[in-house]
C-alpha positions as CSV (number, residue, x, y, z in Angstrom):
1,X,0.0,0.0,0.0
2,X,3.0,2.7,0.7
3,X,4.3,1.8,-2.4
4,X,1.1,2.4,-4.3
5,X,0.2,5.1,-2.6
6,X,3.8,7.2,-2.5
7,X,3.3,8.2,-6.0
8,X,1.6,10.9,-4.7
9,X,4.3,12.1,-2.7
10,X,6.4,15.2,-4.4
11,X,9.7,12.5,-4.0
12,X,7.6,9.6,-4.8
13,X,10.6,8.2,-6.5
14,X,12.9,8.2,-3.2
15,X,9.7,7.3,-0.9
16,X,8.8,4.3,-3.1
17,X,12.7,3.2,-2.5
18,X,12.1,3.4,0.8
19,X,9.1,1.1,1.3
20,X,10.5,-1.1,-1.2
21,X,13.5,-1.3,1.4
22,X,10.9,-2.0,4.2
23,X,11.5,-5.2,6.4
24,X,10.3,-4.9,9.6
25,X,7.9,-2.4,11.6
26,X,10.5,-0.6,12.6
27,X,11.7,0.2,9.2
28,X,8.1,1.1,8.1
29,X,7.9,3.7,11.0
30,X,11.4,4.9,10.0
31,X,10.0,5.6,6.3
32,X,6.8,6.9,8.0
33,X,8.5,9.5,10.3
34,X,11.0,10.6,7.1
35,X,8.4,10.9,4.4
36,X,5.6,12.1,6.6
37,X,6.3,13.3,9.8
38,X,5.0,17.3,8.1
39,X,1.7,17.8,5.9
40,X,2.8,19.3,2.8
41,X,2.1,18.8,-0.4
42,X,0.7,16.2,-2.3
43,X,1.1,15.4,-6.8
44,X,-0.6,14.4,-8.8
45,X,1.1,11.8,-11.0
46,X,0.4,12.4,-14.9
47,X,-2.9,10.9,-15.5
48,X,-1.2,8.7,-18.7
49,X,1.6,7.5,-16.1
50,X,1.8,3.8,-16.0
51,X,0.1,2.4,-12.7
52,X,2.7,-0.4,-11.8
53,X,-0.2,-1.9,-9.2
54,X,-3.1,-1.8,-11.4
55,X,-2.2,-2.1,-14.6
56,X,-4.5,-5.1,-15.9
57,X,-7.7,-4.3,-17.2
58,X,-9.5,-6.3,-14.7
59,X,-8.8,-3.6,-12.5
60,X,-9.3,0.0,-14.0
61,X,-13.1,-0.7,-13.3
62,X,-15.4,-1.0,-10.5
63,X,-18.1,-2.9,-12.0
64,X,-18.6,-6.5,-11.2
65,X,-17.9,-9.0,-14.7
């Protein structure tokens, strides 16, 4: 979920790394307290970016098959 979900952070790149990296609770806190310990920001990724997490077509829709 961090992974997904730090694309919309304005270093989503480094923040991704970083829950990629995760292996323990301790680590996620550690990412957690870096990448939002202050409200700033959010982005917006580019609506034609590629997402990695849903990318199948089975998942760009709500509605039941």
């Amino acid at each position: 979920m961090g992974i997904k979900y730090s694309r919309f952070h304005p270093r989503a790149g480094e923040v991704k790394s970083g829950f990629i990296a995760v292996q323990s609770l301790r680590d996620w806190n550690e990412v957690l307290s870096k990448w939002y310990a202050h409200d700033g920001p959010g982005a917006w990724p580019d609506p034609r970016a590629a997402d990695e997490v849903n990318a199948g077509a089975d998942m760009q829709t709500c509605e039941v098959a």
